[in-house]
C-alpha positions in Angstrom: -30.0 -4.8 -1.7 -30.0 -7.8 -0.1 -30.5 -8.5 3.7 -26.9 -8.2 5.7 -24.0 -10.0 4.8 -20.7 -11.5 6.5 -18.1 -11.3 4.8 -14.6 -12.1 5.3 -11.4 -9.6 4.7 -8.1 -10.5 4.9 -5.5 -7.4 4.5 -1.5 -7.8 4.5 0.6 -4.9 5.6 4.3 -4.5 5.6 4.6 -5.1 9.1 1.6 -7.4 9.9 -1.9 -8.8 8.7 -5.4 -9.1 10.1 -8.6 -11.1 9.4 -11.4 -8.8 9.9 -15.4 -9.8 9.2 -17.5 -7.2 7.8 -21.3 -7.3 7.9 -22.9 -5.1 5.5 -26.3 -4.3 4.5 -28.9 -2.1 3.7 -29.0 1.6 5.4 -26.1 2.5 8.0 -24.9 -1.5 8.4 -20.8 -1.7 8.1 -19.2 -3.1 10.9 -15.8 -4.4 11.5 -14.8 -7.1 13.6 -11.3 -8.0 14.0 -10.8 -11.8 14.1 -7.2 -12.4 14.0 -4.0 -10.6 14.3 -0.6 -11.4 13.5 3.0 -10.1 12.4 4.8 -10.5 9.8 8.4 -10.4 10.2 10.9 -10.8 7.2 13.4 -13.3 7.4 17.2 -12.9 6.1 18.9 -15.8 4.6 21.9 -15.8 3.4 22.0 -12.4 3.0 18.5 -12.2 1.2 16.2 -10.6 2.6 12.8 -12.6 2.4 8.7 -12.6 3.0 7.9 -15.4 5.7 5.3 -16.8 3.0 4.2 -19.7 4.9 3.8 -18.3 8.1 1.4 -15.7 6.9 -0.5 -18.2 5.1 -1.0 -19.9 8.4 -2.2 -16.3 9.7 -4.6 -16.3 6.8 -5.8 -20.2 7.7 -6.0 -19.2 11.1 -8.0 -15.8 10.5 -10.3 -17.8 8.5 -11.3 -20.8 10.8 -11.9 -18.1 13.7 -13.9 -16.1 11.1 -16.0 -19.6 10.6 -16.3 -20.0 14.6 -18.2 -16.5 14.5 -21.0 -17.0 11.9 -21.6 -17.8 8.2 -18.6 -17.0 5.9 -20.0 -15.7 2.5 -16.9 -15.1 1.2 -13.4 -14.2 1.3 -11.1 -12.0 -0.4 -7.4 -11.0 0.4 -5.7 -7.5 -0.2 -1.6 -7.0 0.0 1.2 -5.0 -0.5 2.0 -4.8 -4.3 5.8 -5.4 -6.2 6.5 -8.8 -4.5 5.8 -12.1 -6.2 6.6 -16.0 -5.8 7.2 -18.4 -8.6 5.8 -21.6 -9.5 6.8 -24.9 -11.0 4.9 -26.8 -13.2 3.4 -28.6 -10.6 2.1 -25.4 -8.8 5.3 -25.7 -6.3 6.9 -22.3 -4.8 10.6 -21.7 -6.0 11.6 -20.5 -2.9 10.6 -17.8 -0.9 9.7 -14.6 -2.1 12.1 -11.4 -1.9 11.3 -8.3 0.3 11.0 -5.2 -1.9 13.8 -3.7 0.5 16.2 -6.8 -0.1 18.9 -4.6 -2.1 19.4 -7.1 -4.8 18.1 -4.6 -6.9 21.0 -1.9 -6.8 22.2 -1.0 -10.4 19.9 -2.9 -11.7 17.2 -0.1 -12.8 20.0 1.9 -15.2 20.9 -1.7 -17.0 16.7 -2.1 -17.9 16.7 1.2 -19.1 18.9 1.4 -21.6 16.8 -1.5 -23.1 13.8 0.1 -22.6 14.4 4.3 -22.1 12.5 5.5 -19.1 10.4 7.9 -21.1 9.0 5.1 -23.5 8.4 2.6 -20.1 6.3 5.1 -18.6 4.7 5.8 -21.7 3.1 2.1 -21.6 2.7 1.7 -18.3 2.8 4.9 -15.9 4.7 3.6 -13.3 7.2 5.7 -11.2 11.0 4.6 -11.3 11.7 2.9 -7.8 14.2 0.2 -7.3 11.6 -2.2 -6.1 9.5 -2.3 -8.9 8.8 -5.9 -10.1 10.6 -5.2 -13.4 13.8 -4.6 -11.3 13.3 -7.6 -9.0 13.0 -10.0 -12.2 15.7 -8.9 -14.0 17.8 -9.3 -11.2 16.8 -12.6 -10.9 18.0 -13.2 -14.6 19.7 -16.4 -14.8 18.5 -17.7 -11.6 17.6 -21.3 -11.4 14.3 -20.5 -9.7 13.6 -18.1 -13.2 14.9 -20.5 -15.1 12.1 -23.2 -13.8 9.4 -20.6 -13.0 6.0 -21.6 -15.4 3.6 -19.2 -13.4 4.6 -15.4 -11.4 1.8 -14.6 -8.6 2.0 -11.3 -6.8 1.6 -11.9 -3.4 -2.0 -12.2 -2.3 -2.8 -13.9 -5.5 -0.2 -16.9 -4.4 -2.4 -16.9 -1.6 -5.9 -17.2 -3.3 -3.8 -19.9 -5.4 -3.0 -21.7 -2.0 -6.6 -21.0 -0.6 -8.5 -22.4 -4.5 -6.2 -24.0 -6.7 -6.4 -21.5 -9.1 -3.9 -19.3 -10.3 -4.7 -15.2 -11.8 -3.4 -12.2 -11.4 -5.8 -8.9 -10.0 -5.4 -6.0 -12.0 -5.0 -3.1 -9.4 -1.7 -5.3 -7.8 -0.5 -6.5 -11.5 -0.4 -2.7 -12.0 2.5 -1.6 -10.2 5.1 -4.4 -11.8 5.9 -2.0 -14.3 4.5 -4.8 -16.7 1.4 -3.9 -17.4 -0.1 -1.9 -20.3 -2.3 1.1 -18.0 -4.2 2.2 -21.0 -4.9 -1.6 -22.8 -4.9 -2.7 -19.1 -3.5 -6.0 -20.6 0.2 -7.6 -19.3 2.7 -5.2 -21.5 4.2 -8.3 -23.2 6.8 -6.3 -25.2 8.5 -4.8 -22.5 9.0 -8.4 -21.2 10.5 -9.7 -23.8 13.0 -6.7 -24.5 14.2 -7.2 -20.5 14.4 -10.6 -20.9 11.5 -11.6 -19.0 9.6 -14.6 -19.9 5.9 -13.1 -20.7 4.2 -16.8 -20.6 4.8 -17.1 -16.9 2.2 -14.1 -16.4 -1.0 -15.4 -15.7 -4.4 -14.5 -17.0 -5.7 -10.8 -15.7 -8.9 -11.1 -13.2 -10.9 -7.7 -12.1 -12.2 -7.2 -9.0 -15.6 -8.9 -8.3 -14.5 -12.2 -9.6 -14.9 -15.5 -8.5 -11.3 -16.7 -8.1 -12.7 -20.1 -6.7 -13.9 -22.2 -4.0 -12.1 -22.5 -0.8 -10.4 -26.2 -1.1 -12.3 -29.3 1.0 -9.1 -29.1 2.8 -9.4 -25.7 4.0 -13.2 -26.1 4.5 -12.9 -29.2 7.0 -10.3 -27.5 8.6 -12.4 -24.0 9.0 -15.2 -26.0 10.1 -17.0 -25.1 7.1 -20.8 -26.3 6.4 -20.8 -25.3 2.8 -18.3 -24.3 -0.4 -17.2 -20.3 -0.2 -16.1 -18.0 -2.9 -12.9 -16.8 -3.2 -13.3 -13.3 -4.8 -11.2 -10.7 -6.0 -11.3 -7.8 -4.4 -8.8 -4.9 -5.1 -5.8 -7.1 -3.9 -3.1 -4.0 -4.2 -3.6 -2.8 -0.6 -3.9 1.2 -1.5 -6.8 0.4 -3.8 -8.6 -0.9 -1.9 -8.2 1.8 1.0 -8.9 4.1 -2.0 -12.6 2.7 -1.8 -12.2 3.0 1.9 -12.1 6.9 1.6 -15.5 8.3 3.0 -15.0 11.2 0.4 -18.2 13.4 -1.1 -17.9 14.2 -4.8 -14.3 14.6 -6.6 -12.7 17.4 -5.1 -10.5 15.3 -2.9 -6.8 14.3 -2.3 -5.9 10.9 -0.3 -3.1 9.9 1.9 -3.2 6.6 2.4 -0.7 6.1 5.6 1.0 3.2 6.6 4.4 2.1 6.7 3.7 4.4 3.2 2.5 7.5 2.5 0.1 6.7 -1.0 -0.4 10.4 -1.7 -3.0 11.5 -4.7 -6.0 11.7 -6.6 -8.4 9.4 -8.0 -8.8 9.9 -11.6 -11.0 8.7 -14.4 -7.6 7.9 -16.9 -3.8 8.3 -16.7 -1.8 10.9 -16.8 1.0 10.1 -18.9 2.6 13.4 -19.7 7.0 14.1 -19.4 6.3 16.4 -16.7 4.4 13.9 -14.9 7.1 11.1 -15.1 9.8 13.6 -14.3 7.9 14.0 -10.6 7.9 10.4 -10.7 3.7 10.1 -10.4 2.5 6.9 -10.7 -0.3 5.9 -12.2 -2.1 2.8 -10.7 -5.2 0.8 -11.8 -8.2 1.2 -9.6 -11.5 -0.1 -8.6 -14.5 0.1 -11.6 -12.2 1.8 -14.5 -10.2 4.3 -12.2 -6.7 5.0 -11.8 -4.6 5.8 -8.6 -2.5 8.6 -9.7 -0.2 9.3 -6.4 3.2 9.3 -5.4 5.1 6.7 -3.2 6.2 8.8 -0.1 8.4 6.6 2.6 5.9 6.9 5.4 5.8 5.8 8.7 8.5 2.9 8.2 10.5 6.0 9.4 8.9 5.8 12.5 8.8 1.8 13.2 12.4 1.6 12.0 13.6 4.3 14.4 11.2 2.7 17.0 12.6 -0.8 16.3 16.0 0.9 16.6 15.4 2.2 20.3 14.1 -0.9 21.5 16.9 -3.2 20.4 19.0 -0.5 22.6 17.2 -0.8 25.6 16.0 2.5 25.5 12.4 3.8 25.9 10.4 3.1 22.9 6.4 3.4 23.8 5.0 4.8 20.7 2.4 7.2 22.4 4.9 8.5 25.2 7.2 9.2 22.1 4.4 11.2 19.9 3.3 13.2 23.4 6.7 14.4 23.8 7.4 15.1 19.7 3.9 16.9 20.3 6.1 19.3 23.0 9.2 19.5 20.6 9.7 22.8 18.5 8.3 22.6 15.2 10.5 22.4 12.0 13.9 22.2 14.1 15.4 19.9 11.3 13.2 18.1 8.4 14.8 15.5 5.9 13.5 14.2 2.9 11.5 10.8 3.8 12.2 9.7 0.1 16.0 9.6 0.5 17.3 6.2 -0.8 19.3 5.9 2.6 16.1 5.7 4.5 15.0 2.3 1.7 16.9 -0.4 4.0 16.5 -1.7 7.3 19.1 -0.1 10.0 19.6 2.2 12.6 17.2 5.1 11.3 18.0 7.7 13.2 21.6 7.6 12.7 20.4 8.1 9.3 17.9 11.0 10.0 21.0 12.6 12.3 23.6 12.2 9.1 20.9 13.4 6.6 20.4 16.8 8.7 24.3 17.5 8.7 24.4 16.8 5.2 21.9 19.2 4.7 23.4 21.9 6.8 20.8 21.7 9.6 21.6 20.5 13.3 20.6 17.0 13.9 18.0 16.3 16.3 18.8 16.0 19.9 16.5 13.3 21.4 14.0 10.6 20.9 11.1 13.2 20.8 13.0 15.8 18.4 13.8 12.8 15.5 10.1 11.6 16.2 9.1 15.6 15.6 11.7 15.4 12.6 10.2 12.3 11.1 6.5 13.8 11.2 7.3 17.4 10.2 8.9 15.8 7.1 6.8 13.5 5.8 3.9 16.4 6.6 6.2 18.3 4.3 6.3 15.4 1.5 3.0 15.4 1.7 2.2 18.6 1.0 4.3 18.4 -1.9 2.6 15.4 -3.5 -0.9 16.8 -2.7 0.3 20.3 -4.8 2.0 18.0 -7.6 -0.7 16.2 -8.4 -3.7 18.3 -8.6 -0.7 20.5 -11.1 -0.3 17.7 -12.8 -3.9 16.2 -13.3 -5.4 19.8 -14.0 -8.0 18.7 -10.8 -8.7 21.0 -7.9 -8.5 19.4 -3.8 -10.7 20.7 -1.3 -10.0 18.5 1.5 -7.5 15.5 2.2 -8.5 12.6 3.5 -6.1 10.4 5.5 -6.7 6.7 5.9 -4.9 3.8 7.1 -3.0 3.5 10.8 -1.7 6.9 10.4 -5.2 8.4 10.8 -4.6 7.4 14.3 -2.1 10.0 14.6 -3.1 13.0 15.9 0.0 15.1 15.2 0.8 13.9 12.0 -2.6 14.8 11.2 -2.5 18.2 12.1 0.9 18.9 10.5 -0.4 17.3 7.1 -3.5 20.3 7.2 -1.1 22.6 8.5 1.5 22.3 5.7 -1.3 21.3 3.0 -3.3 24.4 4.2 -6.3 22.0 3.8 -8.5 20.4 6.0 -7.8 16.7 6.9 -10.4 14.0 7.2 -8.8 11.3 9.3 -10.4 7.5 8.6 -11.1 5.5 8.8 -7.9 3.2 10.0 -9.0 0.3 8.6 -9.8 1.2 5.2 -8.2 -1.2 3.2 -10.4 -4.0 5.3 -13.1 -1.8 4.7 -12.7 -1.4 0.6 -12.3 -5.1 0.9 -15.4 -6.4 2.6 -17.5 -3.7 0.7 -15.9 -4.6 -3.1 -16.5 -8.3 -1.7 -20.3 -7.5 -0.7 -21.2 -5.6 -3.8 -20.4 -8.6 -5.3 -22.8 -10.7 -3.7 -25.5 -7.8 -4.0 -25.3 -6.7 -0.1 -23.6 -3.2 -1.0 -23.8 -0.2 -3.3 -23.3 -0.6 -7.0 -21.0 2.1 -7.3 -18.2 3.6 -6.0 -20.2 7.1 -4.3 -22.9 4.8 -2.7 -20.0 2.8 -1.0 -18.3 5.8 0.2 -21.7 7.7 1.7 -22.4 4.3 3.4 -18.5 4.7 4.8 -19.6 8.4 5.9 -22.6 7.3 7.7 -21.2 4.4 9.9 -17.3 4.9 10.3 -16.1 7.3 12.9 -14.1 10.1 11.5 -12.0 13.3 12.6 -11.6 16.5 11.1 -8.5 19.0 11.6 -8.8 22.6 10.4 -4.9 24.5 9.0 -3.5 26.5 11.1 -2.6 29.1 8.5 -0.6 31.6 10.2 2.8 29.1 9.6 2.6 28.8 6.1 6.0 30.8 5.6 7.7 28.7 8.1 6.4 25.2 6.2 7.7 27.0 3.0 11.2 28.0 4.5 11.8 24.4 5.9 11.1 22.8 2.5 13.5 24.5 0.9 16.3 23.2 2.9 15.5 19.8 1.2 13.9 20.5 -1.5 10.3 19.8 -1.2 9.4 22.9 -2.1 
């Protein structure tokens, strides 16, 4: 390999984005320096709820020009959420701001695509899970819109970025992956299904895989940065949860991931699909992946639970410090009331727990009483979603897990930690919390020859460097984990 590298990493959340550089080289080298932080906040409009696109393009010039004030830039790549897309004139103009996945201009629309194209045959072609926010459900809503109607190019979200940041337009394959238009065996756009749903298939761009060039950050960008010299745009895995899948520090196979954030990515890495009826009927998904491999996991709700509820409190006035909350849920009686994280009344913004309260009665159980009892109710349930996924999928995939590893800003939390071995009856490996960065910088490094050529070498050179926590089952409270998901059915 080649002496260290700098390399810069740009990963968009759901609730904020940071500009991290990673320096990587030869022997126990991978470090992480955060360079710029900042929120991203959706704005509503008329009712529409929509992605503040130019405001975390400023985030990303901004992350970049302090990454420039630090050192040599060798590169940069950008990671994101997945679904959410902006369209493009012919003159490479955005039509508008693009539409939250939560924005519920979606509702009704999924029954009216799949009577032209029956759920069993979709998922046949493309292995994606049936969730309102899939891209398929977001164009054909859009049917008949004028901003369709003068669309000549679709970019997922960090690929309208790149386009911003080089001029050149493409589309990554792990985040063209979960549109629900995209062929996961032929890992091609599926055409056909676009043109049965209406959907114009020329405004898809040309498929890129991750390690390619993109382009060269515009003179623009460069004088601004206070660039010396041209830097490659690369493409890394741009869906978010692929690449905190390269992020996992795991040894060998044997392993289930939860990827936690403001979701729960819970699964497997597999060589190939799994496209079976029972399979679709748990509503698995099966994503593309870094070097040939597939994310096979299911969406859980995650800790959006949490911020929403959080969010909730503080516009009230009332106490809403995130570690005084999980001490106290910490205190709180175990398995009081749990809810089902996936319940399409959680989807929304609102007051969450008002929700969590109705979705206990509804259920039979008593409510929680108290901040730290809907905080204890929000982590004993998605523990319990997790341990569902985690059984479902190594059922489904014939493939044995001997430990879970837990990545992402979750891995910060203790509690839900240990509730996710307790309820998995597996040990957890928590981190690291910036995985996705870290998948990032080292895809974007391997590119450049400063990292491991394949996916194990990137992952011992995680284990050696990142700091990690381990948390043993308690086993003795299986019965009581088994008792409380019955009551919603995540058993």
């Amino acid at each position: 390999m080649a002496p260290a590298t700098a390399v810069t990493a740009v990963d968009l959340g759901a609730s904020g984005g940071r500009v991290m550089v990673g320096v990587v080289g030869a022997g126990d080298q991978l470090k992480l320096r955060e360079m710029h932080r900042f929120p991203n906040v959706p704005v509503r409009v008329l009712g529409t709820l929509h992605w503040d696109i130019l405001a975390l393009f400023q985030g990303v010039l901004d992350g970049v020009r302090a990454a420039a004030g630090a050192g040599d830039v060798a590169s940069v790549a950008i990671d994101a959420w997945g679904v959410d897309y902006g369209l493009l004139d012919s003159r490479g103009v955005l039509l508008g701001n693009p539409v939250h996945y939560r924005d519920t201009r979606t509702e009704g629309v999924p029954g009216r695509v799949l009577r032209q194209v029956p759920a069993a045959e979709l998922y046949a072609i493309t292995g994606i899970q049936q969730l309102p926010l899939n891209t398929i459900f977001q164009l054909a809503a859009a049917a008949g819109t004028p901003q369709l109607a003068a669309a000549r190019t679709l970019l997922m979200i960090p690929d309208l970025l790149a386009f911003w940041l080089t001029g050149q337009a493409g589309a990554e394959m792990t985040n063209a992956s979960t549109t629900q238009l995209y062929d996961v065996r032929a890992q091609t756009w599926a055409t056909s299904v676009m043109t049965r749903v209406g959907i114009p298939p020329e405004i898809f761009p040309p498929l890129r895989r991750p390690g390619d060039t993109i382009g060269e950050l515009l003179p623009g960008i460069i004088a601004e940065a206070g660039l010396a010299a041209p830097v490659p745009v690369l493409a890394v895995g741009s869906h978010d949860t692929a690449s905190a899948v390269v992020g996992v520090p795991a040894h060998g196979a044997d392993f289930a991931y939860v990827s936690c954030g403001t979701w729960s990515l819970v699964g497997m890495e597999l060589p190939g699909p799994v496209l079976t009826e029972a399979s679709r009927r748990a509503n698995f998904t099966n994503e593309t992946g870094i070097d040939g491999t597939v994310r096979y996991l299911r969406n859980v709700m995650g800790l959006w639970l949490l911020q929403e509820s959080v969010r909730t409190w503080s516009a009230r006035g009332m106490p809403a410090d995130l570690d005084t909350l999980l001490a106290a849920a910490a205190r709180a009686p175990a398995l009081r009331a749990v809810v089902n994280p996936d319940d399409p009344d959680f989807l929304t913004p609102g007051d969450m727990p008002g929700r969590i309260a109705h979705a206990c009665r509804r259920t039979g159980q008593e409510p929680p009483a108290g901040q730290a009892a809907t905080v204890r109710c929000i982590l004993d349930s998605l523990a319990l979603a997790h341990r569902r996924a985690i059984a479902e999928v190594q059922e489904l995939s014939g493939r044995h897990a001997d430990t879970v590893h837990l990545v992402g800003g979750g891995a910060r939390n203790s509690l839900l930690c240990q509730l996710t071995a307790d309820a998995c009856g597996l040990p957890v490996v928590a981190g690291p919390v910036e995985a996705a960065a870290l998948g990032n910088v080292l895809v974007q490094a391997r590119a450049l020859g400063a990292a491991p050529d394949d996916l194990d070498g990137m992952r011992e050179q995680l284990r050696r460097t990142q700091n990690l926590r381990r948390f043993e089952p308690a086993r003795t409270a299986i019965r009581a984990w088994d008792e409380a998901a019955r009551r919603v059915h995540l058993g």
